[in-house]
C-alpha distance (Angstrom), angle and dihedral (degrees) to the residues before:
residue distance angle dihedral
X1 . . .
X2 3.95 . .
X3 4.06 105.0 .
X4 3.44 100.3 -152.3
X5 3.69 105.4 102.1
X6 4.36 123.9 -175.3
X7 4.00 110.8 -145.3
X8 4.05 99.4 -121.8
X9 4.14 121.4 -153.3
X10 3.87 104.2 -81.3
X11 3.55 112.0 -155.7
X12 4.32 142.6 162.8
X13 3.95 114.3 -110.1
X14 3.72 138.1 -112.4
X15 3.90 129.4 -110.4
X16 4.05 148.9 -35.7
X17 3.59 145.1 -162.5
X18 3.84 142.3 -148.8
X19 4.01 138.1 -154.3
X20 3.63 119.6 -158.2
X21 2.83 99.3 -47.0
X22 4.54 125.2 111.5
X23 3.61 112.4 -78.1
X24 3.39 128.6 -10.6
X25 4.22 97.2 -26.0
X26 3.70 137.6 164.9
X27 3.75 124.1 -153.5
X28 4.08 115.3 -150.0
X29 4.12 110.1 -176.3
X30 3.55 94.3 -171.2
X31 4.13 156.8 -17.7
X32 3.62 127.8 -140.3
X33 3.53 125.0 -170.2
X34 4.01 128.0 176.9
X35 3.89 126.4 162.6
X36 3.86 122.5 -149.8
X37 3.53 107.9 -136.9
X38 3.99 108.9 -162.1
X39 3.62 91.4 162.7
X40 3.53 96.3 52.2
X41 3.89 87.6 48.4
X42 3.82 88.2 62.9
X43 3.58 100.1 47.4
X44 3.59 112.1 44.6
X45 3.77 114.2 -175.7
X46 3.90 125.9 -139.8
X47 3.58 133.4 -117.6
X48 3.77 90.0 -91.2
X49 3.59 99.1 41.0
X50 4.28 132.5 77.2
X51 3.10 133.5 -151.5
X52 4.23 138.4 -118.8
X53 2.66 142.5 -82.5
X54 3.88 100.4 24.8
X55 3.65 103.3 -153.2
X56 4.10 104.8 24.1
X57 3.46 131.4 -153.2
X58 4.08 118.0 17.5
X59 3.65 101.3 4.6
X60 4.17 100.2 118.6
X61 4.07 128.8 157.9
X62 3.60 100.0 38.5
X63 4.10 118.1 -146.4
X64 3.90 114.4 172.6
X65 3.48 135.1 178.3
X66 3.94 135.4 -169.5
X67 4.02 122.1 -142.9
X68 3.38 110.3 -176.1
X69 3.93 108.5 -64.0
X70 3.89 91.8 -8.2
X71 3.79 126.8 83.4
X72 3.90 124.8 -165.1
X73 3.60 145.1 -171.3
X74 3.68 136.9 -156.0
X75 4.37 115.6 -168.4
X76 4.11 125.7 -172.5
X77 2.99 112.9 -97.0
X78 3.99 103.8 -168.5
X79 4.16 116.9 -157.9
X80 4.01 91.7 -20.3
X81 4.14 119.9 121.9
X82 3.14 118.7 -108.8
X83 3.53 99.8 26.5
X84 3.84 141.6 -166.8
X85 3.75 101.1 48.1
X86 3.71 115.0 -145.6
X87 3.90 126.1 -162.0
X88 3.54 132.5 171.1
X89 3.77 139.7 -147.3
X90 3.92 140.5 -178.3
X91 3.60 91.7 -168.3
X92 3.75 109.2 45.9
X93 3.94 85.1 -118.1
X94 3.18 119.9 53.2
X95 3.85 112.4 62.8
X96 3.45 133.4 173.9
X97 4.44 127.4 -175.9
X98 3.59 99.3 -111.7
X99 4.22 82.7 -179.8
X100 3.70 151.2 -51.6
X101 4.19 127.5 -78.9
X102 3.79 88.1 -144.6
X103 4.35 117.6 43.0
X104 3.20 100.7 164.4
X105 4.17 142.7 33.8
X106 3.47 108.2 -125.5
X107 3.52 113.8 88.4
X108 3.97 86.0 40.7
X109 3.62 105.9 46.2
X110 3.93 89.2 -144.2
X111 3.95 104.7 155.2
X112 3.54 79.5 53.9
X113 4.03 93.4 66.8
X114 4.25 137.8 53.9
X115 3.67 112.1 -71.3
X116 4.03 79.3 -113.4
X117 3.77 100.8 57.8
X118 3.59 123.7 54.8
X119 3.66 117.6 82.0
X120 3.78 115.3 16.6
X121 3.87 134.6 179.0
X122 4.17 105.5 -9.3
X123 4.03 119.2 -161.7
X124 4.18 113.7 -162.6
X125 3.53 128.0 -166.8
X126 3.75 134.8 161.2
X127 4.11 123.6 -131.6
X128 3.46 133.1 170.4
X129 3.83 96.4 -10.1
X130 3.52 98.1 -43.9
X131 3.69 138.1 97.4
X132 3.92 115.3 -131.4
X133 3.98 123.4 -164.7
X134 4.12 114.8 -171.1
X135 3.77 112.8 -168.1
X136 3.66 156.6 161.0
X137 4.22 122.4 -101.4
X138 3.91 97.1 -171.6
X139 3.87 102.1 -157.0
X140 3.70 92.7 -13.5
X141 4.22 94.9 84.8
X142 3.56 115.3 -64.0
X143 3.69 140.5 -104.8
X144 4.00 111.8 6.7
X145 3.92 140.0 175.2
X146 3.76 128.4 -142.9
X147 3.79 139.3 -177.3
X148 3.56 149.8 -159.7
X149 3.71 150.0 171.3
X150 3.66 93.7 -137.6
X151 3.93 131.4 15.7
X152 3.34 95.2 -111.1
X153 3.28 92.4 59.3
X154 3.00 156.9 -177.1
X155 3.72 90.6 -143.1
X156 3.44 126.1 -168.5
X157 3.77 138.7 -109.3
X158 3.71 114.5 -70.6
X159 3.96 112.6 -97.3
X160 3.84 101.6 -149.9
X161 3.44 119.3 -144.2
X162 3.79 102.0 -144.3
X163 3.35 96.8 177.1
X164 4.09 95.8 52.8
X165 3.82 113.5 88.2
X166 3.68 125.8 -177.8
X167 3.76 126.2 44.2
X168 3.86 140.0 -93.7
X169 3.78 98.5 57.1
X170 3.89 113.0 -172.2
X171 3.88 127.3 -161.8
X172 3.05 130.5 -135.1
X173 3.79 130.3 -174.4
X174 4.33 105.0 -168.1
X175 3.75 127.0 -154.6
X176 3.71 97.3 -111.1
X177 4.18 89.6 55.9
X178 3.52 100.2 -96.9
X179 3.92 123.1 126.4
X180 3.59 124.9 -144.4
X181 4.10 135.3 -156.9
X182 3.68 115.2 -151.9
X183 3.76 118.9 176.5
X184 4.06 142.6 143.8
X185 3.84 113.8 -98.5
X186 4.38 135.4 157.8
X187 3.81 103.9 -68.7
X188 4.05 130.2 -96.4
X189 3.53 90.3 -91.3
X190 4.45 135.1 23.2
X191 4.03 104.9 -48.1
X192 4.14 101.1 -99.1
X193 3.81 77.7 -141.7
X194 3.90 157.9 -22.5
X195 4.31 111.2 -40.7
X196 4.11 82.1 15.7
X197 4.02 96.1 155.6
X198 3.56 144.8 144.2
X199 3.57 148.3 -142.4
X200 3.86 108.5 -119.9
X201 4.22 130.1 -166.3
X202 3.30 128.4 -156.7
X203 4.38 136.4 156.1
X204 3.74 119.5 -103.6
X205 3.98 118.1 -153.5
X206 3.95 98.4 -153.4
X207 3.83 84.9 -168.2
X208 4.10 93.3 58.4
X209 3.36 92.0 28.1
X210 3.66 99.3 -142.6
X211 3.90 125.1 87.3
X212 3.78 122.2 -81.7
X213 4.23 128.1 -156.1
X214 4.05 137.0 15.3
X215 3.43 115.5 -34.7
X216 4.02 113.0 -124.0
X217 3.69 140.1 -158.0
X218 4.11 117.6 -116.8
X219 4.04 104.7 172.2
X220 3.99 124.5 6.3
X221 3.57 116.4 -155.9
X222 3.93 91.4 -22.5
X223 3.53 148.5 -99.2
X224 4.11 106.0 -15.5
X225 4.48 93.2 14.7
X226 3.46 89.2 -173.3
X227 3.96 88.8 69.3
X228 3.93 89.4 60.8
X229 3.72 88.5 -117.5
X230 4.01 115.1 -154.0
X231 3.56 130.8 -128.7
X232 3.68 109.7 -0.7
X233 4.35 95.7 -160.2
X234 3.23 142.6 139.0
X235 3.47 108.5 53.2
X236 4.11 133.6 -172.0
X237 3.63 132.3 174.7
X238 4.00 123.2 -160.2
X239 3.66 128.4 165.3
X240 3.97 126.5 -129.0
X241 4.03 127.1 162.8
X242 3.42 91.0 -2.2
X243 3.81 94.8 -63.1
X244 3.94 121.5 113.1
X245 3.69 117.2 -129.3
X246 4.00 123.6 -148.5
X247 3.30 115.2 -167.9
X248 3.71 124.5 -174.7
X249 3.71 145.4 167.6
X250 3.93 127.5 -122.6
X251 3.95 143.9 173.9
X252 4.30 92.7 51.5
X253 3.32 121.4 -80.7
X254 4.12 98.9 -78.4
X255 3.94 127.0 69.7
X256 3.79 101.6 -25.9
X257 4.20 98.8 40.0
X258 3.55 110.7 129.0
X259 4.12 141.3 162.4
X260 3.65 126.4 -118.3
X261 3.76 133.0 -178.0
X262 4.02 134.6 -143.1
X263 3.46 131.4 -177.5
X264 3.97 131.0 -158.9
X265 4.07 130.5 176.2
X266 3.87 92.0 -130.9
X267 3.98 120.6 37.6
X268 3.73 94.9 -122.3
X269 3.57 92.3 63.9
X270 3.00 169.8 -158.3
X271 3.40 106.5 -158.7
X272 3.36 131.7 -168.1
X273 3.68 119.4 -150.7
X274 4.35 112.9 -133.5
X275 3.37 138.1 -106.0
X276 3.66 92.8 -105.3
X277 3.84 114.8 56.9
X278 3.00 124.0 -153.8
X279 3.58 107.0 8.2
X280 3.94 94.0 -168.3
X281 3.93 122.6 41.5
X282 3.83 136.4 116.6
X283 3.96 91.2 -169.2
X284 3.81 91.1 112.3
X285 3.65 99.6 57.5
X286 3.70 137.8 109.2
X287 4.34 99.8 -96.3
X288 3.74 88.3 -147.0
X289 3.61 89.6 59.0
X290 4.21 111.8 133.9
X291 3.51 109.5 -91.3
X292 3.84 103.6 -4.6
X293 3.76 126.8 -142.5
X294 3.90 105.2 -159.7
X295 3.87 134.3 -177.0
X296 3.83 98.9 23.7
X297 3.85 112.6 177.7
X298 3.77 136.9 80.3
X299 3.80 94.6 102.2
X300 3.88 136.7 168.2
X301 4.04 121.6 -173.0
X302 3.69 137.4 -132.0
X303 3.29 143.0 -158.9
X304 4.11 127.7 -135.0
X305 3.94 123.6 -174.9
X306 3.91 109.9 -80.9
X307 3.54 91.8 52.8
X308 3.79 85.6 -84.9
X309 4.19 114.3 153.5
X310 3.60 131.9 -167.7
X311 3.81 135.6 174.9
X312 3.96 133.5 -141.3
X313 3.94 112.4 -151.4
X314 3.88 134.7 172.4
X315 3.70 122.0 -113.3
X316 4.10 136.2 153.6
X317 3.81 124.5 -120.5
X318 3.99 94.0 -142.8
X319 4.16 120.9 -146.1
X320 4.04 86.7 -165.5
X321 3.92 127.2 12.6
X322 3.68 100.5 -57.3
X323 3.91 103.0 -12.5
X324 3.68 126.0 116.8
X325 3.71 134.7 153.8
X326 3.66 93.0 -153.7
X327 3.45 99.1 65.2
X328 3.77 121.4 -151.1
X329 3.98 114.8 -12.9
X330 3.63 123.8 -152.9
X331 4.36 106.8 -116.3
X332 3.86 130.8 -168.7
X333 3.59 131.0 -147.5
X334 4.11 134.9 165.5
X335 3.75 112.4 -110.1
X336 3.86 125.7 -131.1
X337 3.39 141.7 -144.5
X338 3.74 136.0 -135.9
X339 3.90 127.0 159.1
X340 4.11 87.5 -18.7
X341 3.87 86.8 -56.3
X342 3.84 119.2 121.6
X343 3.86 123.4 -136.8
X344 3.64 121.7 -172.4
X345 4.20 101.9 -172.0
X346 3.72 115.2 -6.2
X347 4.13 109.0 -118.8
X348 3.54 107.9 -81.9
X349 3.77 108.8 31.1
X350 3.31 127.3 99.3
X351 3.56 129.9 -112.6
X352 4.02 101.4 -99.5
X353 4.00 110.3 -130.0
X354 4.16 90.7 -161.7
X355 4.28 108.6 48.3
X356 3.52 142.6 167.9
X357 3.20 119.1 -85.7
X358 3.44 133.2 -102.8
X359 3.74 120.2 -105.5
X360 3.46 97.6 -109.8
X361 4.07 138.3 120.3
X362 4.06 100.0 -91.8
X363 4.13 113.0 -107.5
X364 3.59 125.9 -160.7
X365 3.81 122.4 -69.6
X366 4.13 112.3 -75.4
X367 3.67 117.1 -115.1
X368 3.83 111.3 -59.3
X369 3.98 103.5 -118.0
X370 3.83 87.1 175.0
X371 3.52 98.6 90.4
X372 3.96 131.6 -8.6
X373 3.72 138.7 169.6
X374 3.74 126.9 -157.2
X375 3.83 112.9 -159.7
X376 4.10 87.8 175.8
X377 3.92 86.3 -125.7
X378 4.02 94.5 142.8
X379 3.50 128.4 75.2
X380 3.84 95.8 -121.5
X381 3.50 137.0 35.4
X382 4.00 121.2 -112.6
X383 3.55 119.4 -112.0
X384 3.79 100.1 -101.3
X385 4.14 94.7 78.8
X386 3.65 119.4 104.7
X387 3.75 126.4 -153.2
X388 3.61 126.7 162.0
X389 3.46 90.2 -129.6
X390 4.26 131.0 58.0
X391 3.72 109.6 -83.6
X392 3.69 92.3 -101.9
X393 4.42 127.9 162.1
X394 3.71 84.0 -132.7
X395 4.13 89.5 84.2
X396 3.78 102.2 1.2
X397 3.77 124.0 52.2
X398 3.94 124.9 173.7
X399 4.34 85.0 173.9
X400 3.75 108.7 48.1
X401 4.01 86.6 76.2
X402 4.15 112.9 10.2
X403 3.90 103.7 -137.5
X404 3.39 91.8 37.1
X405 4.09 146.9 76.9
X406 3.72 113.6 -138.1
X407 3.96 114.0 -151.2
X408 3.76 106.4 -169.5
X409 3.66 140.0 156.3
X410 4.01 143.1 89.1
X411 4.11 91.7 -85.4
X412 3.57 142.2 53.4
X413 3.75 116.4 -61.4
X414 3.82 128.2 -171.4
X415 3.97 123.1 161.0
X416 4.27 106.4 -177.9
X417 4.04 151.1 146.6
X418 3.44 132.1 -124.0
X419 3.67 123.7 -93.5
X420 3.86 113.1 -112.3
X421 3.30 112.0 171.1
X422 4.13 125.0 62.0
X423 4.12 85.9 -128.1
X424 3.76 116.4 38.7
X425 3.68 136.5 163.5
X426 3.73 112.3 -147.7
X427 4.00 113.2 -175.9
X428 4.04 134.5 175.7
X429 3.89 140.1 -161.8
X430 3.85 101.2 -148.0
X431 4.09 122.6 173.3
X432 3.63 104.7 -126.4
X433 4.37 112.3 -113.7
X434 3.03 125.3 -109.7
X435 4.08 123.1 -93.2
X436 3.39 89.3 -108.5
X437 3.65 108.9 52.1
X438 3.80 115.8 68.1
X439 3.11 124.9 -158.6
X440 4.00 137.4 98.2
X441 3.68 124.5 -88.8
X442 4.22 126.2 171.6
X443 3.82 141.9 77.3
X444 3.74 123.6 -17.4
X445 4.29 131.3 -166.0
X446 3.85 103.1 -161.1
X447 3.57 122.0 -178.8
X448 4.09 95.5 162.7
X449 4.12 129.0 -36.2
X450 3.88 90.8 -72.9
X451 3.58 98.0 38.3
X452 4.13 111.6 64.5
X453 3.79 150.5 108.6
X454 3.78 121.6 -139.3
X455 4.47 124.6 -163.7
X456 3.32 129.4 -178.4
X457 3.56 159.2 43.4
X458 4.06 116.8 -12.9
X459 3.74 112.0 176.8
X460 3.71 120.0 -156.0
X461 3.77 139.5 159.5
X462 3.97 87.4 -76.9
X463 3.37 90.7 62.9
X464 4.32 128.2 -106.1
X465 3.79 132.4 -27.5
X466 3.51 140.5 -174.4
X467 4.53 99.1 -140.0
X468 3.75 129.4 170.9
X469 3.46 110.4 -151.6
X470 4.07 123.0 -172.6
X471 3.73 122.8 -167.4
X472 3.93 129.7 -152.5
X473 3.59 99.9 12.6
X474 3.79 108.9 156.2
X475 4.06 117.9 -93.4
X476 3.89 86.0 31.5
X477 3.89 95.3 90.9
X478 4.06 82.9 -119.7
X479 4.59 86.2 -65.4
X480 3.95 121.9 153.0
X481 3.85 95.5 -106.0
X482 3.90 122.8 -164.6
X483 3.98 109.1 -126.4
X484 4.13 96.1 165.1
X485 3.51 136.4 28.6
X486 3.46 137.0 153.4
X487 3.98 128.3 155.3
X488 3.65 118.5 -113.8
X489 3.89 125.1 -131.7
X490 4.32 100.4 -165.8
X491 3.68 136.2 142.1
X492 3.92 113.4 -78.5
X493 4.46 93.5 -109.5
X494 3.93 87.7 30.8
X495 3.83 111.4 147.3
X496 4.38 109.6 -140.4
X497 3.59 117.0 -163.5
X498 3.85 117.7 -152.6
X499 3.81 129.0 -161.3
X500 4.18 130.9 -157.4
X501 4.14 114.3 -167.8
X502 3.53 92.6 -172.8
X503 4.50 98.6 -167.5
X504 3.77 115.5 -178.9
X505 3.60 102.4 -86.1
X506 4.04 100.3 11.7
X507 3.13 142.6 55.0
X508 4.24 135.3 -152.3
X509 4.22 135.8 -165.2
X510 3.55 123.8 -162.3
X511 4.03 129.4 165.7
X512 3.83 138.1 -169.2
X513 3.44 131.8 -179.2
X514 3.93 122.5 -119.5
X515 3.61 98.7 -55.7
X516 3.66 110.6 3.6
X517 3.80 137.6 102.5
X518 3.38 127.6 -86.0
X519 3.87 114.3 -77.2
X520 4.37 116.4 -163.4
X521 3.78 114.1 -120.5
X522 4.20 91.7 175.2
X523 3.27 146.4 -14.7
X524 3.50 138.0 -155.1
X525 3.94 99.1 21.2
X526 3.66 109.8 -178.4
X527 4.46 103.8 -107.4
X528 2.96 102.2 -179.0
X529 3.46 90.6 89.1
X530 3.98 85.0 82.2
X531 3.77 91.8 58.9
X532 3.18 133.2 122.3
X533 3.64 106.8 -134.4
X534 4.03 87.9 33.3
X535 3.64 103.6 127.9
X536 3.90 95.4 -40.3
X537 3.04 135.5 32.9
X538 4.03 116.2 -101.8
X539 3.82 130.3 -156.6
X540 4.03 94.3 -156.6
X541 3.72 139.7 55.5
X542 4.06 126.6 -119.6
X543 3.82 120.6 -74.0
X544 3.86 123.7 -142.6
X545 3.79 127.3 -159.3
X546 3.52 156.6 72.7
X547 3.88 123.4 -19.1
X548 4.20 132.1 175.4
X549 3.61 122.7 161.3
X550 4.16 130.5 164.0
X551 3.30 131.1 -102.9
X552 4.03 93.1 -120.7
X553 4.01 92.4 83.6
X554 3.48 117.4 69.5
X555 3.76 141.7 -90.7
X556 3.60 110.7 -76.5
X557 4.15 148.5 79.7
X558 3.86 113.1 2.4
X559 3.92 81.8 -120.7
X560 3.47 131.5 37.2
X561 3.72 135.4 -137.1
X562 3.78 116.8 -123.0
X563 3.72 134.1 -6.0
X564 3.63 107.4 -140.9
C-alpha cells in the first residue's frame, strides 16, 4: 500500500427525486450490466489454462489463505460500505464473494472518511479454528483485529491495537505458538527522505489481545538501501524448510512497484535479502508493450499439497500509459524455486494474462462479471454492492415495492459495483419523479467524491431534464460541470431508462422511454476523469450504480464525502 496520500476536494452533493412513493423516494426497476471483452476475444484460453486477472476491477492488496481444500481472499476496500470483501475458491480460479469482514459502519466510522481512506491493505489467516483478518482503518482508528468461525462471518468486534502505528500489518501464527505482527511504519530514526519506511516486528498475545515485547527492525529502506528505496509495505512472513520468508513490496504502488523476498533462520531477524531482487516487477518494460500489465506487486503466498506455492498480487491493465478505470486487479501466478529462493516472474517477462492451471480438482465457474441483470426480486441485496453508507431500510428498501429498489431519504444516496471490464454498458429502468419533488435520480460512475459522472432526471421548479454532469475533469478547478441537458416532455408515471458505456478513455449517454429505442444524449465524454492515475493518484477502482439525491442539498458532486 503506497503511504503517501494527496488530500482531494471534499464536498456535499446535488439533488434527488421521488415517485409515489412516502417522502422524498425513488423507484429503480432494474440494472443491467455487461462488459465487452475484446481482449479476451483474442486470447482464448484452453481447457487447462485460466485467465487474469482473477478478481477484475477493484480488488487491490491481495491476502489469501488456504484451509484445507478451500482457498480465500480478503482485498482493501478503502472508504466503501460494506467493506473487506471476501471470496473463496477450491481451484485457485474460480472465485466467488461468499461475504464482507465489515457489514456495517459503526465500529469504523467510514461515511465519515474520503472514499480513499478507510480500510487499507488487509492480511487473513486461519488458526486454531478461527479465521483472523489484521488491517488498516486510515482516519477511522488505527490498527485493528477481527475474527470469525467462518469467512462469512459473523466476525467479531475489532480489537484495536493502540499501540501499533503504521499500516500493512501481517500475521503470523509460528510453529512453536507464538504470533507475530509485521507491518510498514516511519523508520527508527528521522526519514533520510520521501517513502523512507521500514518493516517493523513485534509479538502478539491473541489471549490479551494487545502486543507483548520490544519492537524490532526487519528491512530498512529495502532491498539495495543505498538506492533510497520508497515505500517499504506490505509485508508477509511464511515459513518453509525451516527458513522464514519476508516478503515485501517497494517502489509505490504505480509504475515502479515491485516484490522482493528475504529470508532469516530466526523470525526476528536478520534477514538477508536474495540473489534475485525483485522477483515480481514490470517497471523495466517497453510501456507501449501489447496489452500492458502495470504496477505488479503487493503479494502474499500460499501453499497447495505437493509442496506446490503460488502468489496472488495486484496490478492494473492500463487503456493509456498509467490510466485505468478499474483500478488495481487481483493476478495469479505459480511460484518457483531456485536454491530455496522463490521467484514469482523472472525480470523481463511479462505477466501472462492466459496460464496454466493450477493443479487442483476443477470447481465450478466463478461468478460471471461479464454481464448481469438485477431485477431487485430478493429481499436483500448480495454482498457485492457498495454504498458509502450501512445497508440500512432507512434509505434503501428492496420490500416497500417487490420488483423494485426504493432510494429514499433527505441526502445523497448511491448503492453500486465495481467496474470490471475496460468497456462496459451500465443501463437502468427508473420511474420518472414526480413534478413536485426535485431532486436528481439515475446512473452514477464514482471513482472518489471529486472524481464522478452523474445522468439523469433532475426535477426542479422549471420543470424535468435529462443532464450529464462530470466532476474533476482538468481546467474545471475539480467543479460539477453540466455537459448535457435537455428538458423532457413524458407522461406523468412514465418509466425512462438510461444507459452509461463507460470505454477506456470515453464515455457515452443514451435514454429511451419505456419501450423505445435508444436515443444519444453525448458522446465522447472525457473518462478519464475516473482514472486512477488522472491527476492524483487513487487507491480504489470506479463504482457503477444507482444514485438519487434531493434538491434541498446543494449544488455539487453526485456523492458526498463524509457524513459527520
Amino acid at each position: 500500500m503506497f503511504r503517501k496520500i494527496l488530500p482531494v476536494a471534499l464536498a456535499l452533493a446535488s439533488a434527488s427525486s421521488a415517485m409515489a412513493l412516502p417522502g422524498n423516494s425513488v423507484e429503480f426497476q432494474s440494472i443491467e450490466y455487461e462488459g465487452i471483452n475484446p481482449d479476451e476475444d483474442a486470447l482464448p484460453i484452453s481447457d487447462d489454462e485460466y485467465r487474469n486477472p482473477i478478481l477484475p476491477g477493484f480488488a487491490p492488496d491481495p491476502s489469501i489463505v488456504r484451509v484445507g481444500k478451500d482457498f480465500y481472499i480478503v482485498n482493501s476496500s478503502f472508504g466503501w460500505i460494506p467493506g473487506l470483501p471476501i471470496y473463496h475458491s477450491r481451484d485457485l480460479v474460480n472465485w466467488t464473494q461468499v461475504g464482507n469482514a465489515i457489514s456495517d459502519s459503526t465500529d469504523f466510522k467510514l461515511p465519515t472518511v474520503g472514499i480513499n481512506r478507510g480500510i487499507f491493505a488487509p492480511t487473513i489467516r486461519h488458526h486454531k479454528g478461527l479465521f483472523y483478518i489484521i488491517t488498516t482503518c486510515i482516519d477511522c482508528g488505527g490498527n485493528f483485529i477481527i475474527t470469525a468461525k467462518e469467512p462469512k462471518g459473523p466476525w467479531s468486534k475489532p480489537i484495536w491495537l493502540d499501540s501499533v502505528t503504521g499500516i500493512d500489518p501481517d500475521l503470523f501464527f509460528d510453529t512453536d505458538g507464538r504470533v507475530w505482527i509485521t507491518n510498514n511504519d516511519e523508520p527508527q530514526g528521522p526519514a533520510q527522505y520521501e517513502g523512507h519506511r521500514a518493516l517493523w516486528l513485534q509479538q502478539y498475545d491473541p489471549v490479551k489481545s494487545k502486543v507483548v515485547g520490544p519492537r524490532t527492525v526487519l528491512v530498512d529502506r529495502g532491498v539495495k538501501p543505498d538506492e533510497n528505496p520508497i515505500w517499504s509495505e506490505g509485508p508477509h512472513i511464511f515459513k518453509k524448510d525451516g527458513w522464514y520468508y519476508l516478503t515485501a513490496a517497494e517502489g509505490g504502488t504505480s509504475d515502479d512497484h515491485r516484490q522482493t523476498i528475504y529470508r532469516s533462520k530466526t523470525v526476528t531477524g536478520p534477514y538477508t535479502p536474495g540473489p534475485v531482487n525483485p522477483i515480481l516487477t514490470q517497471r523495466d518494460l517497453d510501456p507501449a508493450r501489447t496489452l500492458p500489465v502495470y504496477a505488479t506487486g503487493h503479494a502474499d503466498f500460499v501453499k497447495l499439497p505437493g509442496n506446490k506455492w503460488w502468489a496472488v498480487f495486484l496490478a492494473t491493465r492500463p487503456y493509456e500509459r498509467n490510466l485505468t478505470n478499474l483500478g488495481r486487479e487481483t493476478f495469479l501466478l505459480p511460484v518457483s524455486w531456485k536454491n530455496g529462493w522463490p521467484e514469482i516472474l523472472p525480470k523481463g517477462k511479462t505477466v501472462p494474462l492466459r496460464v496454466k492451471r493450477p493443479e487442483l480438482p476443477r470447481a465450478p465457474q466463478r461468478t460471471d462479471y461479464s454481464k448481469w441483470v438485477e431485477d431487485f426480486d430478493s429481499s436483500n441485496l448480495g454482498p457485492q454492492w457498495l454504498s458509502r453508507q450501512a445497508h440500512t431500510p432507512d434509505w434503501l428498501s428492496l420490500t416497500e415495492k417487490p420488483g423494485s429498489l426504493i432510494l429514499r431519504g433527505t441526502g445523497p444516496r448511491f448503492i453500486g459495483q465495481r467496474l470490471r471490464h475496460r468497456d462496459a454498458i451500465i443501463s437502468t429502468k427508473v420511474a420518472l419523479p414526480p413534478a413536485e419533488q426535485h431532486g436528481r435520480a439515475g446512473l452514477a460512475a464514482i471513482a472518489d467524491e471529486g472524481h464522478q459522472f452523474f445522468f439523469g432526471i433532475e426535477t426542479s421548479a422549471e420543470g424535468r431534464k435529462l443532464v450529464v454532469t462530470a466532476t474533476g475533469l482538468k481546467g474545471t478547478g475539480g467543479a460539477n460541470v453540466v455537459l448535457f441537458s435537455k428538458t423532457l416532455k413524458l407522461e406523468p408515471h412514465a418509466n425512462v431508462r438510461l444507459k452509461i458505456r463507460i470505454n477506456g478513455a470515453l464515455a457515452d449517454f443514451s435514454y429511451a422511454d419505456d419501450n423505445g429505442d435508444w436515443t444519444s444524449a453525448l458522446v465522447g465524454a472525457d473518462a478519464r476523469l475516473l482514472a486512477t492515475e488522472y491527476d492524483i493518484l487513487l487507491f480504489t477502482g470506479a463504482v457503477v450504480g444507482l444514485y438519487a439525491n434531493d434538491a434541498k442539498m446543494s449544488e455539487g458532486h453526485p456523492i458526498h464525502a463524509v457524513q459527520k
